[in-house]
C-alpha positions as CSV (number, residue, x, y, z in Angstrom):
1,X,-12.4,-12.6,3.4
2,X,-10.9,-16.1,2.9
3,X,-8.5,-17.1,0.3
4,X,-7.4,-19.8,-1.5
5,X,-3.4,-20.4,-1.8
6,X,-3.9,-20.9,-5.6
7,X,-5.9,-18.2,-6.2
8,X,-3.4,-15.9,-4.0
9,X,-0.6,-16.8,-6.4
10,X,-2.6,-16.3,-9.6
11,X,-3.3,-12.8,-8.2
12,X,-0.2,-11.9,-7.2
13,X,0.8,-12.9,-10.4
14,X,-1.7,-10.6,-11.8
15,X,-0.6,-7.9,-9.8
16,X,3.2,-8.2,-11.1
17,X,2.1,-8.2,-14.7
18,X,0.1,-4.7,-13.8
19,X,3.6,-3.1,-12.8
20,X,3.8,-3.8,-8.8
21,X,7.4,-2.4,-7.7
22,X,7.9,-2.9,-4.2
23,X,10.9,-2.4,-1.5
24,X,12.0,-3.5,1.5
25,X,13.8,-0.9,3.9
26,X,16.7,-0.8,2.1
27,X,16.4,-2.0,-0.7
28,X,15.5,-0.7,-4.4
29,X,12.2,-1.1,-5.5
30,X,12.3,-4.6,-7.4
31,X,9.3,-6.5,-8.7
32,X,10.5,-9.8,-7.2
33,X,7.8,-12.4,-5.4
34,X,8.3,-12.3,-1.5
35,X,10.5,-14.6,-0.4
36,X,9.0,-18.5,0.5
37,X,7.1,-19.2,3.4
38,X,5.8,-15.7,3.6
39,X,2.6,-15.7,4.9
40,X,-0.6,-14.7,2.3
41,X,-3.8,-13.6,2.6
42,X,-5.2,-17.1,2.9
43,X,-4.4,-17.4,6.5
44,X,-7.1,-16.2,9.1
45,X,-6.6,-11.9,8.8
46,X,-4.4,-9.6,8.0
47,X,-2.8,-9.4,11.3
48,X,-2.1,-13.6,11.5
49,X,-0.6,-12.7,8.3
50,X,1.5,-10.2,9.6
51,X,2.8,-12.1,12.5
52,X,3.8,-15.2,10.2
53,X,5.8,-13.2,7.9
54,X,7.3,-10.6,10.1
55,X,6.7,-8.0,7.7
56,X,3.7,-5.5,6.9
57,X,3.5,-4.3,3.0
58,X,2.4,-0.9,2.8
59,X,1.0,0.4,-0.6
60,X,2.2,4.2,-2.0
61,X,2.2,6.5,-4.5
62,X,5.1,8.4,-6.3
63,X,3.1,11.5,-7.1
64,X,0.4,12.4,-4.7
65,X,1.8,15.3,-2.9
66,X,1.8,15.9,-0.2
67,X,-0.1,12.9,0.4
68,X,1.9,9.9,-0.4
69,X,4.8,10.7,-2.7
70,X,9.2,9.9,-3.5
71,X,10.9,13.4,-3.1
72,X,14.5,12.8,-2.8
73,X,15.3,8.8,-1.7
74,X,13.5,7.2,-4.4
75,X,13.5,3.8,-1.4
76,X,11.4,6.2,0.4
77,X,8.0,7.5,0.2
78,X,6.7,10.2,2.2
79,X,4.1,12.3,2.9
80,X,1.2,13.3,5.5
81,X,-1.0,10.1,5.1
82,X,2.5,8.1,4.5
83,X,3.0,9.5,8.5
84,X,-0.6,8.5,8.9
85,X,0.5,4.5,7.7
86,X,3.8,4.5,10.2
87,X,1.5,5.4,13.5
88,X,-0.6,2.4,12.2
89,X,2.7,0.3,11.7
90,X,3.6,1.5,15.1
91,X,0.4,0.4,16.7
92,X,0.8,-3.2,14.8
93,X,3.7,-3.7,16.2
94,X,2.6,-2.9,19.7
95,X,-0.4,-5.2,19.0
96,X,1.7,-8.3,17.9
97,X,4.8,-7.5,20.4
98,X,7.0,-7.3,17.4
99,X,9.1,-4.1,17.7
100,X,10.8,-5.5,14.6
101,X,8.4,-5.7,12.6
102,X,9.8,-5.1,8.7
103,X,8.2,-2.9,6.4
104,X,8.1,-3.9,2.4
105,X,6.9,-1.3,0.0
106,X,4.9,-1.8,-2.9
107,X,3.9,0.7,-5.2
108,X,0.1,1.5,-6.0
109,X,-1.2,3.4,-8.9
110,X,-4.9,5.1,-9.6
111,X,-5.7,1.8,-11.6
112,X,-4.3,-1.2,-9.6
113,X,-4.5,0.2,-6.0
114,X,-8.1,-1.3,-5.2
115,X,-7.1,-4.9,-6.9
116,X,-3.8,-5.1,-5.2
117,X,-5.5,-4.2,-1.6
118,X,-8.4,-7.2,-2.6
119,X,-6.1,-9.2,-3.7
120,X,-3.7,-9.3,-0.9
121,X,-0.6,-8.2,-2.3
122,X,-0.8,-5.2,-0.3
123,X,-2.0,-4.8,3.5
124,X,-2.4,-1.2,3.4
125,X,-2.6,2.0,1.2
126,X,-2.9,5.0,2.5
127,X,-2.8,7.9,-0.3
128,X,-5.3,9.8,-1.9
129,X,-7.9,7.1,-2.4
130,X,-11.4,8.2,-2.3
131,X,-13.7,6.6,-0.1
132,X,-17.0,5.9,-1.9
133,X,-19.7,3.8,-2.0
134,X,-18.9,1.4,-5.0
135,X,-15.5,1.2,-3.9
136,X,-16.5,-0.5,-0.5
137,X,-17.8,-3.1,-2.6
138,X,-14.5,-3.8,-3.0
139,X,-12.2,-2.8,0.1
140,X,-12.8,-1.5,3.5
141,X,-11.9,2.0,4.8
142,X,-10.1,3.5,7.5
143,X,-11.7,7.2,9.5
144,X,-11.0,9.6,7.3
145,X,-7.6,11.7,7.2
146,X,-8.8,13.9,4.3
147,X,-11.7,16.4,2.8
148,X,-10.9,16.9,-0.6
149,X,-13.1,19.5,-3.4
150,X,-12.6,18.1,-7.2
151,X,-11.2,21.3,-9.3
152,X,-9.4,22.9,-12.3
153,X,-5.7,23.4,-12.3
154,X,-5.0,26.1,-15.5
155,X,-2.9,28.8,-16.4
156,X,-3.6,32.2,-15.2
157,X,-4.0,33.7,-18.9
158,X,-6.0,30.7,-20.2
159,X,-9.5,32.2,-19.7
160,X,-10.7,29.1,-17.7
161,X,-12.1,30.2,-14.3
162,X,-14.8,27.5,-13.8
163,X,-15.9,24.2,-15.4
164,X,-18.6,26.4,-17.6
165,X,-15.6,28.0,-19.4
166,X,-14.7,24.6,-21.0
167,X,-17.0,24.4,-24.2
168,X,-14.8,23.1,-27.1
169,X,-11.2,23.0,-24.7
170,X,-9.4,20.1,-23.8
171,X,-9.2,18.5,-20.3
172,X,-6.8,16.0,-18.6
173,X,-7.7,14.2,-15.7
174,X,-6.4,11.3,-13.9
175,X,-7.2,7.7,-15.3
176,X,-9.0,5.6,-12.5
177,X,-9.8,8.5,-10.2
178,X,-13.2,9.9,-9.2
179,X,-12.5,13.2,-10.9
180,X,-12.6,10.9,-13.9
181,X,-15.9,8.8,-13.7
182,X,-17.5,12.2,-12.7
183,X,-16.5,14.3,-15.8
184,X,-17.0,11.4,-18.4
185,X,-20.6,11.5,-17.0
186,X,-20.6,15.1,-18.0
187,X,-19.1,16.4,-20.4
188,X,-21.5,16.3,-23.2
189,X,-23.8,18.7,-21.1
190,X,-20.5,21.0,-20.2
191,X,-19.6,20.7,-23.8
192,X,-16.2,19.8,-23.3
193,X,-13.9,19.4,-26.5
194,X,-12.1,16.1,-25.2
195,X,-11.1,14.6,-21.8
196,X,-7.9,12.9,-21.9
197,X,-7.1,10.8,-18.7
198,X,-3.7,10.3,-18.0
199,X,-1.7,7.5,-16.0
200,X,-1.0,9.6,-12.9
201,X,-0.9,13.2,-12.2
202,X,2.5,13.9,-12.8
203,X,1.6,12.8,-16.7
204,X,-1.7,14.7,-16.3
205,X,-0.1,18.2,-15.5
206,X,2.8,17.7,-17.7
207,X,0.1,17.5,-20.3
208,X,-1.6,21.2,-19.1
209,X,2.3,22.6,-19.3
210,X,2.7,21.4,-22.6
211,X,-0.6,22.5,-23.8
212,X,-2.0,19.4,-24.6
213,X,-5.3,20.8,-22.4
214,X,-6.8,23.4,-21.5
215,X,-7.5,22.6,-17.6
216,X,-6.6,19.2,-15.8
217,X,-9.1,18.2,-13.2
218,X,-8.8,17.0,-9.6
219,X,-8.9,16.7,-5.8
220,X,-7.8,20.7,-5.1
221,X,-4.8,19.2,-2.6
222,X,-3.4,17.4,-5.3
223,X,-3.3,20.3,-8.1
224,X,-1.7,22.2,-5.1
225,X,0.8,19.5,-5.0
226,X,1.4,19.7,-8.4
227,X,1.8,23.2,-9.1
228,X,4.4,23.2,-6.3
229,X,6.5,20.9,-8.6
230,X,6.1,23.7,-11.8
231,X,9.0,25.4,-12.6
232,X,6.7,28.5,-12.0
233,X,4.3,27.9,-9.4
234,X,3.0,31.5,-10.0
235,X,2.0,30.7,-13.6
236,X,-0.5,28.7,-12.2
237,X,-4.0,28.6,-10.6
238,X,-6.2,26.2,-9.3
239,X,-9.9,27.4,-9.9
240,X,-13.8,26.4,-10.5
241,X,-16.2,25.3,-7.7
242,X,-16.1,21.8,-6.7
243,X,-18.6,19.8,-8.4
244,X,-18.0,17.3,-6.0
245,X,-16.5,16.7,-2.6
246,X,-14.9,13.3,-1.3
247,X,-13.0,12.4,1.3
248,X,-9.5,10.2,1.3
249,X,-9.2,6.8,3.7
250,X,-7.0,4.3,4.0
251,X,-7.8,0.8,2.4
252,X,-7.4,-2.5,3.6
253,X,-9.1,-5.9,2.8
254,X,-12.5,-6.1,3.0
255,X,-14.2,-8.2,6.2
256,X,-11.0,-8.2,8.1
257,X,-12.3,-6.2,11.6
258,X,-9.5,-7.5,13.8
259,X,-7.0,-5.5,11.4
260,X,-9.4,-2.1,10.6
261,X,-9.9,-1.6,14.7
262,X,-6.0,-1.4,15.0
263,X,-6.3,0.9,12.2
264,X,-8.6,2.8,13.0
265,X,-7.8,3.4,16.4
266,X,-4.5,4.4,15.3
267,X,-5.8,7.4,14.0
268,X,-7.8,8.1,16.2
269,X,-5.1,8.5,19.1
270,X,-3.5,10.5,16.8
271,X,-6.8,12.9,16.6
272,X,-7.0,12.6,20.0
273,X,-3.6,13.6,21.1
274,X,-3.5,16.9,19.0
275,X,-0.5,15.6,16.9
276,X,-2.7,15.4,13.8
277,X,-2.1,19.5,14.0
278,X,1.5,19.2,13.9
279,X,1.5,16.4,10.9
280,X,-0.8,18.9,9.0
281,X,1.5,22.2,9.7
282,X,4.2,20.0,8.6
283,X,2.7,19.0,5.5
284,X,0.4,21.8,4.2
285,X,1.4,24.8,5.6
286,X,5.6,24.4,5.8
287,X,8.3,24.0,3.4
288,X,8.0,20.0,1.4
289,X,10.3,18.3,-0.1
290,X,11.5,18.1,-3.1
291,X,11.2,21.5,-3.9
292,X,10.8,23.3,-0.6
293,X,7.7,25.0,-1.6
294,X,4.8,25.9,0.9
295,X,1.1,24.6,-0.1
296,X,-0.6,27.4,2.0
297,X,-3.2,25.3,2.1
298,X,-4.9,25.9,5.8
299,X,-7.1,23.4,7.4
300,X,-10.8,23.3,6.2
301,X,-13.4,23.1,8.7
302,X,-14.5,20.0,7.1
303,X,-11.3,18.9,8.0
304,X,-11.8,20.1,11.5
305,X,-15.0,18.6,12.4
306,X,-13.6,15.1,10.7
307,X,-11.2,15.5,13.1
308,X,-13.3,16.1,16.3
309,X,-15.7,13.4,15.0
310,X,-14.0,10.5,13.3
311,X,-15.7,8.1,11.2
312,X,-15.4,5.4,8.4
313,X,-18.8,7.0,6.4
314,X,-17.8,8.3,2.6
315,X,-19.3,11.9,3.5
């Protein structure tokens, strides 16, 4: 999609006023403009933009473990589909013949991550974004790295084992997320008490510890990640059948096919070559940062046949 110079800087503009932070390799996160002459999204793709600017922004999240996430360098996210983003950064580079090619970071909530992608502000995000059909309205998607089942995160001694068992309690969930648009659609026939939707799910499980609800709903992989981060994981358990099941791509701007082929055939090769197992191990199944705490969370056979069959399609 083609933009206008004008309506690049009202957006970006936008963007700042929505709380962008971004980074540059070494640099704390600062909400400062790029500097002059970089290249924007009005030029003819992403990859023309790339090449003018010498740099390649790459969207994250601070709390989707162990997805996309800051442990202990707060310069520095990491995480399986962070190491995902760096093989496509790697294969940019390779395309343009620019081995140094700069990476700027700019950080991506639930709420703004689609606007900032449209918008150009950010070339890629790769996290735990849901790949759906009303977002592709909006953005385009990368194959699939992901297959995620929406549940309840709740203390063992709550009495909550499935979404029936929340007549009259209290549930967070994550403002802007899937999880969200689902249970609002539902919660008068589940008869839940009140759904509160918090900024991110850091705040949302902060809220279940402190007994502000009952439950807090979302993508199983993530309540994993965030019972890791309790101060006792065992208190915990994530329960419920998934009401729904989605799976996680990377976004980029939409119409731009020179850009999503290097993408996607980044990934791909990374299928392809086995070293998607290792990544996984690394991420799901070993000790993670910050805490050191094992996910034990074995690959699905979704996950599997996503993986001997890539594609772009939300299910």
């Amino acid at each position: 999609m083609i933009y206008k110079r004008t309506m690049t800087s009202l957006f970006c503009a936008s963007a700042l006023m929505l709380g962008l932070s971004a980074c540059s390799d070494n640099k704390a996160p600062s909400s400062d403009k790029p500097a002059g002459g970089e290249a924007t999204a009005s030029d003819s793709g992403t990859l023309d933009k790339i090449k003018k600017s010498g740099t390649i922004v790459l969207g994250y999240r601070d709390s989707s473990i162990p997805f996309s996430y800051i442990a202990d360098n707060p310069n520095q996210p990491v995480g399986y589909a962070h190491d995902l983003q760096l093989k496509v950064v790697e294969a940019v580079k390779k395309k343009l013949n620019m081995p140094d090619l700069k990476v700027r970071y700019n950080l991506v909530t639930s709420q703004n991550r689609i606007p900032l992608v449209s918008n150009g502000t950010v070339d890629l995000e790769c996290g735990s974004t849901t790949n759906n059909k009303e977002r592709q309205q909006q953005v385009a998607f990368s194959t699939g790295f992901f297959e995620v089942g929406s549940r309840l995160l709740t203390a063992k001694d709550s009495g909550v084992k499935d979404f029936a068992d929340l007549k009259g309690k209290k549930l967070v969930t994550t403002a802007g997320t899937t999880s969200e648009r689902y249970i609002r659609q539902h919660e008068k026939e589940l008869g839940i008490g009140e759904v509160i939707s918090a900024k991110d799910h850091a705040e949302s499980f902060l809220m279940l510890q402190n007994g502000r609800a009952a439950a807090f709903m979302m993508d199983d992989i993530l309540l994993a990640g965030e019972k890791s981060k309790a101060q006792d994981p065992n208190k915990w358990e994530i329960v419920g059948t998934a009401p729904i099941h989605e799976i996680y791509g990377c976004m980029m701007r939409k119409g731009d096919t020179g850009f999503k082929q290097v993408v996607d055939d980044a990934i791909k090769a990374t299928y392809s070559s086995g070293e998607i197992n290792e990544m996984y191990k690394k991420w799901f199944q070993m000790p993670i940062p910050p805490k050191n705490i094992n996910l034990n969370f074995p690959m699905s056979d979704q996950l599997k046949a996503l993986i001997s069959n890539p594609h772009d399609r939300d299910e």
